[in-house]
PDB file of N, CA, C and O in Angstrom:
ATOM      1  N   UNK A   1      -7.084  59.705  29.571  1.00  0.00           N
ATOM      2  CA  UNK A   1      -6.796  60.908  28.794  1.00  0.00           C
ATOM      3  C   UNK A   1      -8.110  61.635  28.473  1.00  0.00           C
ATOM      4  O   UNK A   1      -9.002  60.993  27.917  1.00  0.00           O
ATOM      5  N   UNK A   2      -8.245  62.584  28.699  1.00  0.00           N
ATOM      6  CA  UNK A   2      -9.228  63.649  28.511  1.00  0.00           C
ATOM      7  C   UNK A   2      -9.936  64.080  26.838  1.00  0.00           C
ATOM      8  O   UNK A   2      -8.866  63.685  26.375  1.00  0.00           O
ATOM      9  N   UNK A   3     -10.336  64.296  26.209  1.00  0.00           N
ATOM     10  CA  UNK A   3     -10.375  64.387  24.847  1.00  0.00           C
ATOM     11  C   UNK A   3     -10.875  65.781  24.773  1.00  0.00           C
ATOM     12  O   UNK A   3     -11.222  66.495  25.714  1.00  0.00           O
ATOM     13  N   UNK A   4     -10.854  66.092  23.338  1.00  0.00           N
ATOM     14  CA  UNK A   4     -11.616  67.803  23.594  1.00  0.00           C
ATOM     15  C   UNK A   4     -12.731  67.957  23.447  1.00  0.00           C
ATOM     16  O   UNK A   4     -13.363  67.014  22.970  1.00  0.00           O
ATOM     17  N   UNK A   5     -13.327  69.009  23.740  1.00  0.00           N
ATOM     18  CA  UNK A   5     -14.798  69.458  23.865  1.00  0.00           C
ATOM     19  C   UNK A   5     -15.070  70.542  22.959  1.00  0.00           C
ATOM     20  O   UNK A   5     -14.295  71.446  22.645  1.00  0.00           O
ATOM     21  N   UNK A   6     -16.478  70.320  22.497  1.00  0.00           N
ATOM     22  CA  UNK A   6     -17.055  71.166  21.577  1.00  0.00           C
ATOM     23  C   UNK A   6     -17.838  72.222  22.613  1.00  0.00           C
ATOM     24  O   UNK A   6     -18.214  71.887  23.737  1.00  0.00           O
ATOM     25  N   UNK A   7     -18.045  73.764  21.949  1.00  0.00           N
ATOM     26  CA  UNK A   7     -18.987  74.636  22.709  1.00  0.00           C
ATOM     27  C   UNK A   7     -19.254  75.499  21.480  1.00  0.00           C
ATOM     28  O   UNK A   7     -18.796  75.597  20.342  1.00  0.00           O
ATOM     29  N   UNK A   8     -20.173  76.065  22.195  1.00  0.00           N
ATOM     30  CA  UNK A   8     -20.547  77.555  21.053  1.00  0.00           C
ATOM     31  C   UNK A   8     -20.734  78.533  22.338  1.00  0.00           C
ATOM     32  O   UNK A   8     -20.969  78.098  23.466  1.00  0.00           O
ATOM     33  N   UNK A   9     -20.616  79.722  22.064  1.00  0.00           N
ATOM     34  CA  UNK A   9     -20.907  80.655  22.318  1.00  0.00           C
ATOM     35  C   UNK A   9     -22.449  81.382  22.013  1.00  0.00           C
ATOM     36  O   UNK A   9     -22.711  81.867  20.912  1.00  0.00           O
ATOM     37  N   UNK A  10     -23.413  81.379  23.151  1.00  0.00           N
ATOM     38  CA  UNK A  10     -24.488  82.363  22.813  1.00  0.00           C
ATOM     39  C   UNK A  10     -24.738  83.681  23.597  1.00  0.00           C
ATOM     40  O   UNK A  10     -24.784  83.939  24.799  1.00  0.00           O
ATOM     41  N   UNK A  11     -24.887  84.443  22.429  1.00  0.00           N
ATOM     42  CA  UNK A  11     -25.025  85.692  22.976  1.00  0.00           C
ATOM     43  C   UNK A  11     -26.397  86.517  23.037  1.00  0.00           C
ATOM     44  O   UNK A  11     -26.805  87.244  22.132  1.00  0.00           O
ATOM     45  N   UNK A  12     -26.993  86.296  24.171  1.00  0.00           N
ATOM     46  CA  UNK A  12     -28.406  86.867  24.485  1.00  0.00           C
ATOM     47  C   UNK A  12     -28.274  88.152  24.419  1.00  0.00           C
ATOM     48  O   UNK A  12     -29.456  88.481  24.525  1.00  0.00           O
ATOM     49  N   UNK A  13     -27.602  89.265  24.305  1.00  0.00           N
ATOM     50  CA  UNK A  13     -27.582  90.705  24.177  1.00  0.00           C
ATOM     51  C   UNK A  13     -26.484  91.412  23.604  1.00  0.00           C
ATOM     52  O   UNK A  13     -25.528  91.897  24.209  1.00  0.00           O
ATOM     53  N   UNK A  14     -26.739  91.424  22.239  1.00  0.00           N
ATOM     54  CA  UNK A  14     -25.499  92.578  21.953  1.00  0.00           C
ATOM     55  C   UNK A  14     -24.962  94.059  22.085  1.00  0.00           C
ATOM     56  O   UNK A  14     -25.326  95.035  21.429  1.00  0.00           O
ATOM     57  N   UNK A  15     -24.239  94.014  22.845  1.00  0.00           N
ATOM     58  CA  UNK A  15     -24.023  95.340  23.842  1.00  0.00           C
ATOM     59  C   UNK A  15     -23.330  96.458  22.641  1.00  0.00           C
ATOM     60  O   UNK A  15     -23.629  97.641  22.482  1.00  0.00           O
ATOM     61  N   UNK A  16     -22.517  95.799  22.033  1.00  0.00           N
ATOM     62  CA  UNK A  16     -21.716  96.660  20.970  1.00  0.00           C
ATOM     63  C   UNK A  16     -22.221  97.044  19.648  1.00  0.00           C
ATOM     64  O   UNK A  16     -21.908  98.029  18.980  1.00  0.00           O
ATOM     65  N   UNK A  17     -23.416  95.697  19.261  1.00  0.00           N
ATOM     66  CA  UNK A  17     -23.983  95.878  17.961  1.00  0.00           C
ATOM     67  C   UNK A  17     -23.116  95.305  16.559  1.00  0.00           C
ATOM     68  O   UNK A  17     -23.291  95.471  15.352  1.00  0.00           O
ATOM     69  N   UNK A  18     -22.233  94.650  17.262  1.00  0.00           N
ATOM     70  CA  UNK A  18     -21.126  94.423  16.344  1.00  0.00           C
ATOM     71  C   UNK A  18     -21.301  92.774  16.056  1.00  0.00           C
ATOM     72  O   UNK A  18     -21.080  92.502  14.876  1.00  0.00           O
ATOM     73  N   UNK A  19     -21.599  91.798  16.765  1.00  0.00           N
ATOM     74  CA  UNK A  19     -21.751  90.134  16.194  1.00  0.00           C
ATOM     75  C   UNK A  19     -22.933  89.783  16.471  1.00  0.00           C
ATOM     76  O   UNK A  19     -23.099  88.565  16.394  1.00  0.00           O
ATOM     77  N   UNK A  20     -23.815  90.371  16.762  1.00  0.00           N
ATOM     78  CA  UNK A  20     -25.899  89.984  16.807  1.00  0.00           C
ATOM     79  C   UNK A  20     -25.917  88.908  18.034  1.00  0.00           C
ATOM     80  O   UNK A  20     -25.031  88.361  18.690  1.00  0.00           O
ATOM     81  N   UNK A  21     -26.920  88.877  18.033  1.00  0.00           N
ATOM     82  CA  UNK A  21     -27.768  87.770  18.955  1.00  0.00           C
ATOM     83  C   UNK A  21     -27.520  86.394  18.354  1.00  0.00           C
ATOM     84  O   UNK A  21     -27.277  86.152  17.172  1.00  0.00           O
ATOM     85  N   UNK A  22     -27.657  85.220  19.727  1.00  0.00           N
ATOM     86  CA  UNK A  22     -27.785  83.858  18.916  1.00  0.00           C
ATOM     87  C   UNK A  22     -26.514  83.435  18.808  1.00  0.00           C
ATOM     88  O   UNK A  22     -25.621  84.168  19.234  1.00  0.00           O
ATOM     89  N   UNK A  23     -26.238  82.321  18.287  1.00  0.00           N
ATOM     90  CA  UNK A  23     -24.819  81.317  18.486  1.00  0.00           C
ATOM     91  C   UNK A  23     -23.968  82.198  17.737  1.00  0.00           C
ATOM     92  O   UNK A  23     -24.130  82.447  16.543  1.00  0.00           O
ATOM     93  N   UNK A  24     -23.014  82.686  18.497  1.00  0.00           N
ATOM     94  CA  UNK A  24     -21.639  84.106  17.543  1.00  0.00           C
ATOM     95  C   UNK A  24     -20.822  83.209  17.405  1.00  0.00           C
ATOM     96  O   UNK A  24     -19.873  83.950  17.148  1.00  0.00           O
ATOM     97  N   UNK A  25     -20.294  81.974  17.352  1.00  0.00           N
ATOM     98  CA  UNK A  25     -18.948  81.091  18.199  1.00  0.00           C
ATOM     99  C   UNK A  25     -19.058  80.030  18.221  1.00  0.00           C
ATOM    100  O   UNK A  25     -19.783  79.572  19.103  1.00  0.00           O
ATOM    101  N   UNK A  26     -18.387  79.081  17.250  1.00  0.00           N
ATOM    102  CA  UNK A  26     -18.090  77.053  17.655  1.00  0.00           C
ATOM    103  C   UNK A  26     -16.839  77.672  18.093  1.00  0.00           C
ATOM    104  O   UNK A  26     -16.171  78.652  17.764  1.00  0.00           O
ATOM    105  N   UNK A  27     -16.760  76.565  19.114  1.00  0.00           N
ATOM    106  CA  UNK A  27     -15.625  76.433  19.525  1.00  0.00           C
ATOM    107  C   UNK A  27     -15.157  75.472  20.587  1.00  0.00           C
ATOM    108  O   UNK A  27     -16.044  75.213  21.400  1.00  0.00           O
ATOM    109  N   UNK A  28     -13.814  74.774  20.834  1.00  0.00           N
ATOM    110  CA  UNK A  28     -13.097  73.753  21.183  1.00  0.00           C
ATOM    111  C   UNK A  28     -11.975  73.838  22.121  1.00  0.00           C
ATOM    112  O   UNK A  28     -10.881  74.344  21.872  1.00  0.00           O
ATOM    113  N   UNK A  29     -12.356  73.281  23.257  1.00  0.00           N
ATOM    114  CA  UNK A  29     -11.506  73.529  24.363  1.00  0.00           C
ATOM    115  C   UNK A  29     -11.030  72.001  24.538  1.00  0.00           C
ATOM    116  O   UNK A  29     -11.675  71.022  24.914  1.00  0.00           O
ATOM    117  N   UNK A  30      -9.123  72.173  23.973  1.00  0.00           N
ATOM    118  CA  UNK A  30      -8.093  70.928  24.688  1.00  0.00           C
ATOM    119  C   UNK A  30      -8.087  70.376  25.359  1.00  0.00           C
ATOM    120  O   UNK A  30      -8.715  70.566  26.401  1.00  0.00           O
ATOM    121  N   UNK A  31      -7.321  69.326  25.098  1.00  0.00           N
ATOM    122  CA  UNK A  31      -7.446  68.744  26.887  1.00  0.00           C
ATOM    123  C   UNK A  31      -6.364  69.205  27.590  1.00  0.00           C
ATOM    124  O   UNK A  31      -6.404  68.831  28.762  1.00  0.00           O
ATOM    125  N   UNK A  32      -5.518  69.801  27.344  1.00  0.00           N
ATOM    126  CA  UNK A  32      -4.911  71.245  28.001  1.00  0.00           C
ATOM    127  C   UNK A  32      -5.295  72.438  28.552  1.00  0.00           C
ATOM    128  O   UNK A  32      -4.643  73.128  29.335  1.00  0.00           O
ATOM    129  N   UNK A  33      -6.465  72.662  28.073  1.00  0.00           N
ATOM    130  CA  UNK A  33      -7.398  73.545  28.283  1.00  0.00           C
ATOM    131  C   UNK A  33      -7.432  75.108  27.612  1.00  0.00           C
ATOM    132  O   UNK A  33      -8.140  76.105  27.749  1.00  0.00           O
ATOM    133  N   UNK A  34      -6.252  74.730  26.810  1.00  0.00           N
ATOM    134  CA  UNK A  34      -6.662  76.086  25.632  1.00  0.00           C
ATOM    135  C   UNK A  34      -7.537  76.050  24.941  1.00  0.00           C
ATOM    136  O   UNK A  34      -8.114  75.019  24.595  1.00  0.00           O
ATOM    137  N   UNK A  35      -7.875  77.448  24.519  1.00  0.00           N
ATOM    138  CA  UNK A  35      -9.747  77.197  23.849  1.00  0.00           C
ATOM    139  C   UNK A  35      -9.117  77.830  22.241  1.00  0.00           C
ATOM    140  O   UNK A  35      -8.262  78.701  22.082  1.00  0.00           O
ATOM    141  N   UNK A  36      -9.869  77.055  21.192  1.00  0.00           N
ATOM    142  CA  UNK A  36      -9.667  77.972  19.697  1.00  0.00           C
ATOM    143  C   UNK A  36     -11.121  78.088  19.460  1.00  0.00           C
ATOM    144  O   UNK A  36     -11.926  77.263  19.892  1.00  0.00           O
ATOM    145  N   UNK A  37     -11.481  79.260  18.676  1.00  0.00           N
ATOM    146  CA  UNK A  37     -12.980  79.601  18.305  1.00  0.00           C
ATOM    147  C   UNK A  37     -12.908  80.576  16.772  1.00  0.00           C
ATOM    148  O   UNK A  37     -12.127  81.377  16.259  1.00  0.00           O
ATOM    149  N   UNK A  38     -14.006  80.053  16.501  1.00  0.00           N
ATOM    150  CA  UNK A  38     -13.994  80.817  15.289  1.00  0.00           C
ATOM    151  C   UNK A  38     -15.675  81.269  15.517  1.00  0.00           C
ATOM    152  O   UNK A  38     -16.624  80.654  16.004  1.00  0.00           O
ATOM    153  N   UNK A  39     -15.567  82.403  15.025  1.00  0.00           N
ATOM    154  CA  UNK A  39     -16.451  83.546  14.933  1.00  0.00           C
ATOM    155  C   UNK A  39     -17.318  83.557  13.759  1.00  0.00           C
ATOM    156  O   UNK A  39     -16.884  83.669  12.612  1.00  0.00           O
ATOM    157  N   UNK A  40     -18.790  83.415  14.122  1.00  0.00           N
ATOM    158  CA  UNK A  40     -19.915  83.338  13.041  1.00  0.00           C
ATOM    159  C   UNK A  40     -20.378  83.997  12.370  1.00  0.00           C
ATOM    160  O   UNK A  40     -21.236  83.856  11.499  1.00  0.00           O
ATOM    161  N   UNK A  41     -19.517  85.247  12.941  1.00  0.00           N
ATOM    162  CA  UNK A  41     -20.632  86.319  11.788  1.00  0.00           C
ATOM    163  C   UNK A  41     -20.119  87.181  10.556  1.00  0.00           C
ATOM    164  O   UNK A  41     -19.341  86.779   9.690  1.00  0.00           O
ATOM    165  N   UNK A  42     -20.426  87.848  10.599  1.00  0.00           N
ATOM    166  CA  UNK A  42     -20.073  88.457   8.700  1.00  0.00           C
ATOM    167  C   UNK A  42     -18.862  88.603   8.719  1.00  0.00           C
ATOM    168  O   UNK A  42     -18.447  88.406   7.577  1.00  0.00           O
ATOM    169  N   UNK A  43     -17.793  88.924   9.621  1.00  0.00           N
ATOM    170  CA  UNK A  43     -16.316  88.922   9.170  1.00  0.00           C
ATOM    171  C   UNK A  43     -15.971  88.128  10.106  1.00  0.00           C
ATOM    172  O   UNK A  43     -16.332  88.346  11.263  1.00  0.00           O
ATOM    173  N   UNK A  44     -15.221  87.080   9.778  1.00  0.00           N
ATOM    174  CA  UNK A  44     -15.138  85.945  10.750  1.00  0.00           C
ATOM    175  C   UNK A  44     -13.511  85.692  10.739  1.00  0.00           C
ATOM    176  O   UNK A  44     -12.654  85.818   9.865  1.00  0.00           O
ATOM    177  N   UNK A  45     -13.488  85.334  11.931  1.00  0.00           N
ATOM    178  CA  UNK A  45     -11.830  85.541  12.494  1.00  0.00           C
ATOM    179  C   UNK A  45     -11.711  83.758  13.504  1.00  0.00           C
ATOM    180  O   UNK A  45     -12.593  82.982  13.875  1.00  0.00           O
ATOM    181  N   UNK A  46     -10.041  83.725  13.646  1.00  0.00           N
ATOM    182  CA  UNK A  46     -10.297  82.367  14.415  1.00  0.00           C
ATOM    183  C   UNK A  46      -9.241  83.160  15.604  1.00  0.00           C
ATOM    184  O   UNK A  46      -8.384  84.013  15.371  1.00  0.00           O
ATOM    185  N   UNK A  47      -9.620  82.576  16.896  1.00  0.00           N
ATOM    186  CA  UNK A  47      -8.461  82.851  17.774  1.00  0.00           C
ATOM    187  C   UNK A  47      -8.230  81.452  19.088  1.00  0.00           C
ATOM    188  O   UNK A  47      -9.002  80.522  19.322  1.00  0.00           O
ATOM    189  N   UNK A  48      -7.321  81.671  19.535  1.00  0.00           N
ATOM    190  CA  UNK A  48      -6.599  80.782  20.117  1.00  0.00           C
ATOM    191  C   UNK A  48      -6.858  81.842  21.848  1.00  0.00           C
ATOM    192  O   UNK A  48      -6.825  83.070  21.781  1.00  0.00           O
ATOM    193  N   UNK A  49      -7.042  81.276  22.935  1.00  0.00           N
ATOM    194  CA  UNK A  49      -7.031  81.865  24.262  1.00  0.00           C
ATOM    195  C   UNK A  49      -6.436  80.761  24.681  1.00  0.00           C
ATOM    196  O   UNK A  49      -6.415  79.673  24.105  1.00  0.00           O
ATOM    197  N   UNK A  50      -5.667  81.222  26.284  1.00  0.00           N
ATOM    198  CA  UNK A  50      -5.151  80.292  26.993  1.00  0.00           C
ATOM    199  C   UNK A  50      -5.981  79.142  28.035  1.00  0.00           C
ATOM    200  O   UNK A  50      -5.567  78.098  28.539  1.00  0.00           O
ATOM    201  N   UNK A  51      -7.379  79.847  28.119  1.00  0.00           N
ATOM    202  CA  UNK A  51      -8.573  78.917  28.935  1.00  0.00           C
ATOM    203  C   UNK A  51      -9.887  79.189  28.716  1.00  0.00           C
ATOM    204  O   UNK A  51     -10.135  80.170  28.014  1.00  0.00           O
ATOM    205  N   UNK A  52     -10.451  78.786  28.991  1.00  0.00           N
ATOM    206  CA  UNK A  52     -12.303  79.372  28.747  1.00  0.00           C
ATOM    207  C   UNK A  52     -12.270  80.379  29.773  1.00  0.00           C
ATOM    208  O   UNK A  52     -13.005  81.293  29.401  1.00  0.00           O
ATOM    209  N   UNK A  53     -11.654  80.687  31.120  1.00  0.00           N
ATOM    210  CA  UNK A  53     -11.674  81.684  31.666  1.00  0.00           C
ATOM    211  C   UNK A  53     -11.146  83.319  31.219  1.00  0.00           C
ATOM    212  O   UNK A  53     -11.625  84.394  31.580  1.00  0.00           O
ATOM    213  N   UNK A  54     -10.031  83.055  30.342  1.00  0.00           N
ATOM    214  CA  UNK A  54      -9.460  84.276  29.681  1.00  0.00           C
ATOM    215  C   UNK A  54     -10.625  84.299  28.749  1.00  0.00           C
ATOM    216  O   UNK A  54     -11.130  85.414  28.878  1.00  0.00           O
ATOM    217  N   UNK A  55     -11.595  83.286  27.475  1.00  0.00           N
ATOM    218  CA  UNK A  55     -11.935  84.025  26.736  1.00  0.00           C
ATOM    219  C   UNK A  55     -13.278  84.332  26.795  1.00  0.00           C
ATOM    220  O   UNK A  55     -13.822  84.851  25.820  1.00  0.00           O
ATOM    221  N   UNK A  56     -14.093  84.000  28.144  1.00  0.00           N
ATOM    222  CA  UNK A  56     -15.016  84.505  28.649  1.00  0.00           C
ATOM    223  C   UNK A  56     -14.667  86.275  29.781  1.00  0.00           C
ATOM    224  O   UNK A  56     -15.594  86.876  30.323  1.00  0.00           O
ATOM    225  N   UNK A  57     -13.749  86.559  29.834  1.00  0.00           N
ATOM    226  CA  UNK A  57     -13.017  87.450  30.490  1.00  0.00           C
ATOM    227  C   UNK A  57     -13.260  88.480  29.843  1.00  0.00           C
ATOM    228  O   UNK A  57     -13.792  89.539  30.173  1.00  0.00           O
ATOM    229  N   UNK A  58     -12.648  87.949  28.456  1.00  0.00           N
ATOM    230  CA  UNK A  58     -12.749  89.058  27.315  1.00  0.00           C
ATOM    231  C   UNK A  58     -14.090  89.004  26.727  1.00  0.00           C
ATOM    232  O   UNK A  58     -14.539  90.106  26.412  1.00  0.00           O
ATOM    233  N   UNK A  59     -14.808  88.030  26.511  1.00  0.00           N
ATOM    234  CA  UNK A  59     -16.359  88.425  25.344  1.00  0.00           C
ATOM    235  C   UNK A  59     -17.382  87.536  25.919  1.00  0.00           C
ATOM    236  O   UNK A  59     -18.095  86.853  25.183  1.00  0.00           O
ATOM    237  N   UNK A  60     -17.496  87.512  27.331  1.00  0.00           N
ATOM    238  CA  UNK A  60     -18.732  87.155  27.989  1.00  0.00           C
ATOM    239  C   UNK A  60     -19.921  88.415  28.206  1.00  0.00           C
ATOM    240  O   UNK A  60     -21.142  88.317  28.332  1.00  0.00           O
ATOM    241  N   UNK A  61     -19.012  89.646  28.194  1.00  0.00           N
ATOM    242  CA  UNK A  61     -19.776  90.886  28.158  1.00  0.00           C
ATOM    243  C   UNK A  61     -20.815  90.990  29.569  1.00  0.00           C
ATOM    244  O   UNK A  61     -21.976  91.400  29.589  1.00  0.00           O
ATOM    245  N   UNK A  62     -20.118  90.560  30.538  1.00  0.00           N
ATOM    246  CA  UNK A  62     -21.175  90.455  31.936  1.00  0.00           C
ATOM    247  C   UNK A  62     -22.242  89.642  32.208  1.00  0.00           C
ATOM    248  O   UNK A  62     -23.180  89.876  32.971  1.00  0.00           O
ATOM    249  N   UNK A  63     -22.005  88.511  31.426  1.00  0.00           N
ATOM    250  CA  UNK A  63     -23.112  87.205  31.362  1.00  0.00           C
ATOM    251  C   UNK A  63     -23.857  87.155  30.182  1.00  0.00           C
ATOM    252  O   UNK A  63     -24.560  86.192  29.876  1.00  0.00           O
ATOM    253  N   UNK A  64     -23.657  88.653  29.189  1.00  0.00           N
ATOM    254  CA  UNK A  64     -24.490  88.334  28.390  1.00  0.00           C
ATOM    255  C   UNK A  64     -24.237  87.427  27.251  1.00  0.00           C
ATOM    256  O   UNK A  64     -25.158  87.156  26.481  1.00  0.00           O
ATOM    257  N   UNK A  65     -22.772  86.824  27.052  1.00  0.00           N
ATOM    258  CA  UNK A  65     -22.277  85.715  26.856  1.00  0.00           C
ATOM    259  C   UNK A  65     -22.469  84.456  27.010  1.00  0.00           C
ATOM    260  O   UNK A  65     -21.248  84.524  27.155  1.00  0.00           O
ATOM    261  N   UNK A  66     -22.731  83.445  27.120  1.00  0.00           N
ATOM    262  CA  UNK A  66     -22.536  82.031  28.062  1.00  0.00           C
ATOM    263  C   UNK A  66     -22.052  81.254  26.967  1.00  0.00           C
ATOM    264  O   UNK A  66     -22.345  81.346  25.775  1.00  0.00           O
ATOM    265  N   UNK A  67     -21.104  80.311  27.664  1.00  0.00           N
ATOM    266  CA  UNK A  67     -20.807  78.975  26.685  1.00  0.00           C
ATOM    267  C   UNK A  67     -21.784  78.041  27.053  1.00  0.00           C
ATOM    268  O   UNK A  67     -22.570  78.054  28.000  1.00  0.00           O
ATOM    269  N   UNK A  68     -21.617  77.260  26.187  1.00  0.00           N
ATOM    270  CA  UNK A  68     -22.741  76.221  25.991  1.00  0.00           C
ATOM    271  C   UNK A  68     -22.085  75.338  25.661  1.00  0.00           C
ATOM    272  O   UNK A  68     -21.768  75.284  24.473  1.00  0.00           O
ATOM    273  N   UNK A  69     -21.677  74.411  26.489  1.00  0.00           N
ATOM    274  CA  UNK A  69     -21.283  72.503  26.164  1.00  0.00           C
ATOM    275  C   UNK A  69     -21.983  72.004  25.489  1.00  0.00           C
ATOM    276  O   UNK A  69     -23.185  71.849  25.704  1.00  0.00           O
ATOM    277  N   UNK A  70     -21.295  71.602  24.409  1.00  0.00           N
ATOM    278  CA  UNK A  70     -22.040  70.685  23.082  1.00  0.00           C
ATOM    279  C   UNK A  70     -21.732  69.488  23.410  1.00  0.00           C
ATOM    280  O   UNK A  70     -22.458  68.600  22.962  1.00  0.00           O
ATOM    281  N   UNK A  71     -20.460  69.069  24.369  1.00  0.00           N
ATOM    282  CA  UNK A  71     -19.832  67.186  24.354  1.00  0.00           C
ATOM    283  C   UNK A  71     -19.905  67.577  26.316  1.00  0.00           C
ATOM    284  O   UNK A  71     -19.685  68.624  26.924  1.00  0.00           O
ATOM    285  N   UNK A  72     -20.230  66.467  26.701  1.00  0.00           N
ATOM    286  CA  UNK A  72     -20.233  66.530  27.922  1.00  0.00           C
ATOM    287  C   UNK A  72     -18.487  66.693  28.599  1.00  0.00           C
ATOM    288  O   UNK A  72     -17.514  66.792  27.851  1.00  0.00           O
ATOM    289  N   UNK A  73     -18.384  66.693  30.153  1.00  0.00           N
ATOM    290  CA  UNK A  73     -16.840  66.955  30.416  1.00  0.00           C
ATOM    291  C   UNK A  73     -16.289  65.696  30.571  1.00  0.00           C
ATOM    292  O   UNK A  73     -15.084  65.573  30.791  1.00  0.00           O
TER     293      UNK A  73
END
């Protein structure tokens, strides 16, 4: 059985100006492979995606995103 994994989100360039530079994102991908994340910065929100591919889709911002494995796979 697979267990879940820890990540953060770092964001080397903020394109929008809206969540800064630096770790924006902990977050935990199932062993289903849905991802939940909660958001680091001044108004902080939690959301649920169906894979790390949908929620790099949406807020990888063209690489200037990357996840970062905190627990190995």
């Amino acid at each position: 059985m697979r267990l879940p994994r820890r990540f953060h989100l770092q964001r080397d360039e903020d394109e929008t100006g809206t969540s800064g530079t630096g770790i924006v994102v902990e977050g935990i991908e199932f062993a289903d492979g849905t991802v939940a994340i909660r958001w680091l910065t001044s108004t902080t929100s939690t959301a649920i995606y169906a894979s790390i591919a949908d929620l790099i889709a949406i807020h990888g911002h063209g690489g200037r995103t990357r996840v970062v494995w905190i627990d190995p796979a």
